[in-house]
C-alpha positions, 0 to 999 in steps of 0.5 A: 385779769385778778391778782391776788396777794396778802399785801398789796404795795403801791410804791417803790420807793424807802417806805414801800420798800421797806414795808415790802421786805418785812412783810414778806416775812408773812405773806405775799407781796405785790409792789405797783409801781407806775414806772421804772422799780428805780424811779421815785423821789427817794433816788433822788434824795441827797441830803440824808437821814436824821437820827442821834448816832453822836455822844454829844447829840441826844434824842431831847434834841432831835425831839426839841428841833423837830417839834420846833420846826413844825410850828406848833402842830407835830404830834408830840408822842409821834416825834418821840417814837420816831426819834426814838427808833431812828438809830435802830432802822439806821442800823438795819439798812447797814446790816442790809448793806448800805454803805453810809459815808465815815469820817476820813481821820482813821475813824470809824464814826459817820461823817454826820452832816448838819441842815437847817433847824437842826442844832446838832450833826445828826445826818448820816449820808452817803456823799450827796447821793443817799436816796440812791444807795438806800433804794440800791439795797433795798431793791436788791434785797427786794427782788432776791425775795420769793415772796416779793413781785415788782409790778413796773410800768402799773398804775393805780386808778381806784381803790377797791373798797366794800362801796364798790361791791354793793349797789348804792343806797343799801351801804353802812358805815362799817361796809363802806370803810374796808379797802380790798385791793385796787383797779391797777392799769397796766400802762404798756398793755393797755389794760387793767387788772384787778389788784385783791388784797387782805392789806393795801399800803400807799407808799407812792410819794409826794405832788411835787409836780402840781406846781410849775417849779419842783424838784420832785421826778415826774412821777410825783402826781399825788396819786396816793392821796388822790385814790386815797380821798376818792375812797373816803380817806380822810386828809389833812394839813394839804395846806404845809407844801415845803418848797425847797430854797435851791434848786438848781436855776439853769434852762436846760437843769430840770428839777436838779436840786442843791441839797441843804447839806450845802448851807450845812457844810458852809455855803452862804446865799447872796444876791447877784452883787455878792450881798449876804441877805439871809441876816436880815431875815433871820439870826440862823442866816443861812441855817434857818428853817427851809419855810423861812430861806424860801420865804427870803428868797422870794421877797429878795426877788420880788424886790430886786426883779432878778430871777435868781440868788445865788449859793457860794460854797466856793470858800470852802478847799476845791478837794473838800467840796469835790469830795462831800458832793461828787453828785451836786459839783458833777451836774453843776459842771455839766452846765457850765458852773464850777462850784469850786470857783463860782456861785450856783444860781438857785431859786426855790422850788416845790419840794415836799408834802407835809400833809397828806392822807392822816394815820394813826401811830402805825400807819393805818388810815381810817379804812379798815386794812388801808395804810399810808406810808412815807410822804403820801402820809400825815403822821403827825411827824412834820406838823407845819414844816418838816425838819431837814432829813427827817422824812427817810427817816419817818418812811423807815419806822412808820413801814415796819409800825404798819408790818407790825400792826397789819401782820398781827390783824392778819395772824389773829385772822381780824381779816376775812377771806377775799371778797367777790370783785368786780371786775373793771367796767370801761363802759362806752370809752373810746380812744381819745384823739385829743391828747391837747386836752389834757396836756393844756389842763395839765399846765394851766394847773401848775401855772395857776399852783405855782402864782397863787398857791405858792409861797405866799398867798391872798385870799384873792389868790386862793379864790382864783385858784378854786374858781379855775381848778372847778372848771378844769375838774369838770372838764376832766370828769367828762374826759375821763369818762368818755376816754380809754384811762392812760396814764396821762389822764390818770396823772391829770386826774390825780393833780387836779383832785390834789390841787383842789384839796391843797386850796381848800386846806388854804383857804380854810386855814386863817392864819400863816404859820410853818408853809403857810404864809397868807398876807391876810393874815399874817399872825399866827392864832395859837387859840383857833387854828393850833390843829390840824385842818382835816377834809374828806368826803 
């Protein structure tokens, strides 16, 4: 089966979306998404998003604190133009509908909220549940559009490229960088389907779930970088994996996250006695920068043993935090813990891909008519560590950026007509009856991800961790080529190819700097390694 369409959108998610609802304005849209339309880190996201909408507040600061936090490696004219635009895009989503929360003295300012690193109140919110109320509009408006066709429950495998149409050995470099679409299994028939498209937009998320602990939804397999780097792509910085500090630590919580707004609004971390220890880790306390809480909390527990820390918001008046985070007290109290009275066990987890597939200033990768959007993506935005609520934000500018660029190629007719594909060829594979397979290479990833391509890391570790994630490679090779794809292989695929690429991007980096802590070297070397580390194939 072929589907044809003028964009093809792979992601529901913010950025998806959004490039979604503005490129319908020219042309047909396709938007795959591998569960439910629902499901994604963005309905998730409690924080917020960063943009100046305070008098007091400046688009210096925002700048100034973005550019700090990255450690030296944020594309300086890329932050600007982020920054610059955010009160724009924010405007947009309330004239869609989104319902932002407003302070409750009569005015009608936002209740701006205040995360690590950022030294002014600058995150507009909707309680602690913003991913939900932005992905609610944007889903409706989506499916009120004629132009747009929601694909649930479809998974991308490859891309389609000119490589793929030709036979080896008669390729040019000009040949080899077009993407024309992609290979999409459609999960609940079993079969796949033929995607043609004049422009093809990653927008698939994160890889939270190559490691053992995240608070990322289950979907978040890396899949974009994945077919991306398959195709020629090239990627950078996979080495910056923020872990968040808190997330939720309880048997039966599965991957709850405590947003920064907390510490924002407040709350203090302490050990299991009741000792503040952020201080002696750093003069923002418990407002430093996310790379060094996470870092703090793992040294507390390497040294005490215990299994957590604890966050305590409990100072604050019951009614207050019943109010600002209706979502995070709810959960909690569903396991027991009445944040209003007591502390909430946390201990930090994997939570966000600063690297990625690398763009250029709208979004275009350097396959002709390919583009990556959203945390899929390393636009230059986050360098070495992302600043709090940063990243819906840099979805929203840099989907209408590709819009603008991708509809203009297609107006001034810089694409040609569509190629001749072919179509998928399953070759010999047969039903697989060794599900364990994948399922034990699945854990030992995020086991290994998790011990020695965590937080802090060796060389030695490093080493280990490729040693294992070869052989497992080839392990998969062979299964994959001998079995039916499903989504399960397809996943396994994908993290196994991703945990590759956040090694190599370790190891080959040699200095700690934002996300990235090696105890060999611990310095930082501002003459070598202040750039970017790019792979590809």
């Amino acid at each position: 089966m072929e589907i044809r369409t003028d964009y093809l959108v792979i992601g529901s998610g913010i950025a998806g979306l959004s490039f979604a609802l503005e490129a319908a304005r020219s042309g047909t849209v396709a938007i795959v998404t591998k569960k439910e339309k629902m499901e994604g880190s963005t309905n998730y996201a409690q924080g917020g998003i960063a943009s100046v909408l305070d008098p007091d507040d400046s688009f210096e600061l925002h700048i100034r604190d973005t550019i700090e936090s990255g450690d030296g490696l944020c594309n300086e004219d890329v932050v600007k133009m982020v920054v610059r635009d955010g009160p724009a895009r924010v405007q947009e989503l309330i004239s869609m509908g989104v319902h932002f929360t407003r302070q409750t003295d009569g005015k009608k300012d936002f209740d701006l909220g205040r995360e690590g690193g950022h030294s002014m109140r600058r995150i507009v919110h909707t309680k602690d549940l913003t991913g939900r109320e932005v992905e609610r509009i944007l889903l409706e408006r989506a499916e009120e559009n004629e132009n747009i066709r929601i694909y649930e429950n479809h998974m991308a495998i490859d891309l389609i490229t000119k490589s793929k149409m030709l036979k080896r050995g008669i390729l040019t470099s000009e040949i080899a960088q077009t993407c024309w679409g992609a290979y999409v299994l459609d999960v609940n028939n079993n079969s796949v389907i033929t995607f043609l498209a004049k422009m093809t937009v990653l927008a698939s998320g994160g890889a939270g779930k190559v490691y053992r602990y995240t608070t990322n939804p289950d979907i978040a397999t890396g899949d974009g970088v994945a077919v991306g780097y398959r195709a020629g792509a090239k990627v950078a910085n996979m080495e910056f994996v923020q872990f968040h500090p808190t997330c939720l630590y309880h048997p039966l919580a599965k991957n709850f996250l405590i947003s920064e707004a907390v510490r924002g609004e407040g709350a203090i971390l302490i050990d299991k006695s009741g000792k503040r220890f952020m201080e002696k880790y750093h003069p923002l306390k418990d407002l430093a920068l996310r790379d060094v809480v996470a870092r703090s909390i793992d040294m507390e527990l390497k040294k005490s043993g215990d299994e957590c820390v604890y966050l305590d918001i409990s100072h604050r008046t019951p009614e207050f935090i019943r109010d600002r985070f209706p979502y995070i007290y709810e959960t909690c109290l569903r396991f027991q813990i009445d944040i209003t009275k007591e502390p909430i066990p946390v201990v930090p987890a994997a939570h966000y891909m600063c690297g990625g597939l690398l763009t250029d200033e709208n979004g275009l990768t350097n396959l002709d008519n390919l583009y990556a959007i959203g945390e899929v993506a390393c636009t230059g935005l986050h360098g070495a560590n992302r600043l709090a609520s940063n990243s819906l934000l840099e979805a929203l500018i840099f989907a209408r950026r590709a819009v603008e660029k991708s509809s203009r190629d297609l107006e001034e007719k810089r694409v040609t007509p569509f190629p001749r594909a072919p179509e998928w060829d399953p070759g010999d594979a047969t039903d697989s009856e060794e599900l364990v397979v994948v399922s034990h290479n699945w854990d030992e990833i995020r086991r290994f991800m998790w011990n020695y391509v965590g937080i802090v890391r060796t060389n030695n570790r490093l080493a280990r961790a490729k040693r294992r994630v070869n052989t497992i490679q080839e392990e998969i090779e062979e299964y994959y080529w001998d079995f039916t794809v499903t989504r399960d292989l397809l996943e396994l695929r994908n993290i196994a190819l991703v945990a590759e690429l956040i090694i190599t991007c370790a190891s080959l980096r040699k200095e700690s700097r934002g996300l990235h802590y090696n105890l060999d070297y611990t310095a930082q070397d501002n003459k070598y390694w202040k750039r970017d580390t790019v792979i590809w194939i």
